[in-house]
C-alpha positions as CSV (number, residue, x, y, z in Angstrom):
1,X,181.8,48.0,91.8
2,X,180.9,45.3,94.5
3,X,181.3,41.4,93.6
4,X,177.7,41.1,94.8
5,X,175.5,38.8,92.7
6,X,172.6,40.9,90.5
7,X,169.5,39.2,92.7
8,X,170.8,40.3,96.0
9,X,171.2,43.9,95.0
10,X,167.6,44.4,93.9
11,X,165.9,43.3,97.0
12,X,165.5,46.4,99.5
13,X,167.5,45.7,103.2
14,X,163.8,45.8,104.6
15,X,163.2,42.8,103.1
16,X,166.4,41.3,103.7
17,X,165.4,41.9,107.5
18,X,162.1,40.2,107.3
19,X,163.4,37.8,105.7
20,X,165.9,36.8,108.1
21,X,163.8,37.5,110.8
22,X,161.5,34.9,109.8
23,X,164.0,32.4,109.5
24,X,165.2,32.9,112.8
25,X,162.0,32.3,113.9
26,X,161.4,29.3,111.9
27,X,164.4,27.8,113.3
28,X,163.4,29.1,116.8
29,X,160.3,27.1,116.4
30,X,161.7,24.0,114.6
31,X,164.5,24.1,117.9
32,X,161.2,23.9,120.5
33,X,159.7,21.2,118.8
34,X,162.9,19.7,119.2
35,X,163.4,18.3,115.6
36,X,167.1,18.3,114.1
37,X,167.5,19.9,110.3
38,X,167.0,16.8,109.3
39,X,163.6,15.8,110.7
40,X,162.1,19.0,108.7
41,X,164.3,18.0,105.5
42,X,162.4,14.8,106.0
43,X,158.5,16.7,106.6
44,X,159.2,19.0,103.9
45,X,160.6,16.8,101.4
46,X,163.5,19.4,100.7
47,X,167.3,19.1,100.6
48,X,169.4,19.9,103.7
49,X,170.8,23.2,101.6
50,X,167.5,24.3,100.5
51,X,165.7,24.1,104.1
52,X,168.8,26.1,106.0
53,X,168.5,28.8,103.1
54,X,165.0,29.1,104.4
55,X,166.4,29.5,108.2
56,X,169.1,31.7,106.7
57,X,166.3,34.2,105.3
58,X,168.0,33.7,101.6
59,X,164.8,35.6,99.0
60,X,165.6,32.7,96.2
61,X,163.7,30.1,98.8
62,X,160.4,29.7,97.4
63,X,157.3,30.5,98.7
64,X,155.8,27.0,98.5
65,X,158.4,25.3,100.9
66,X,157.6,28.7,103.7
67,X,154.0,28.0,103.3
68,X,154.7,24.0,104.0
69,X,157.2,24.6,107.0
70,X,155.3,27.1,108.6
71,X,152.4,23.9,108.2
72,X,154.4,21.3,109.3
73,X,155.0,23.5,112.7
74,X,151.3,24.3,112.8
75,X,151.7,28.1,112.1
76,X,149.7,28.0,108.7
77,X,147.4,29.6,109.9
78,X,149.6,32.8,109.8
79,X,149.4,33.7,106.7
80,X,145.7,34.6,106.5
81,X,147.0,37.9,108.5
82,X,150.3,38.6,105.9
83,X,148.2,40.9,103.8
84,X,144.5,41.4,105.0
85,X,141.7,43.0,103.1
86,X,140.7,46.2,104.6
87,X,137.6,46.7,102.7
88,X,136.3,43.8,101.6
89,X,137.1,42.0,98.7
90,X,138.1,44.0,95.3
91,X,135.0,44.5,92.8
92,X,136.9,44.8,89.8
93,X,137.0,41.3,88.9
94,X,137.3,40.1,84.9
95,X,134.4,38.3,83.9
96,X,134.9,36.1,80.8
97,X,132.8,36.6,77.8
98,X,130.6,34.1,75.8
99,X,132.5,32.4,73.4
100,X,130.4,32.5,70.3
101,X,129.1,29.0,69.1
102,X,131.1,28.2,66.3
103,X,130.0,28.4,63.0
104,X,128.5,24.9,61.6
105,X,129.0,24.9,57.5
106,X,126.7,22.3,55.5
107,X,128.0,20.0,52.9
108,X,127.3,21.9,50.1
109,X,129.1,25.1,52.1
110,X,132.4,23.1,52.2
111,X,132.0,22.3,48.1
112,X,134.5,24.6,46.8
């Protein structure tokens, strides 16, 4: 058996891919603007390690701090197209019942 640790075994190599892909290009774009590691450590209020984890593709990065980097570059606007609604938007929402009023008990109710 491999010394591989559990998490990186259950993510499919497809995502891997992506994953690293986008990195590459985060760092790609971070490189243009011409901002060190530490000038988006500094936008994104994150730790040195955490940020190149993101550029590294690493899935444990979470989706908050891709959202906020991909801000911070001005490429937010990206993720609108990640996973568009072909139809329109789904019908089958929940809708929340009534609650019932609750019950109001007179004094001589609560008289045991």
């Amino acid at each position: 058996m491999l010394n591989q640790a559990p998490r990186s075994i259950t993510f499919p190599p497809e995502c891997i891919d992506a994953l690293v892909a986008l990195g590459a290009r985060i760092r790609y774009q971070r490189q243009a603007a011409n901002w060190t590691i530490a000038d988006m450590c500094s936008r994104l209020f994150c730790s040195k390690p955490t940020y190149m984890a993101l550029e590294a593709g690493k899935p444990t990065v979470s989706i908050g701090l891709l959202a906020k980097a991909l801000w911070v570059l001005g490429l937010s606007d990206g993720l609108q197209g990640l996973c568009p609604l072909t139809v329109g938007e789904p019908n089958n929402r929940r809708i929340r019942s009534r609650k019932t009023p609750a019950l109001h008990m007179t004094g001589s109710e609560l008289d045991f």
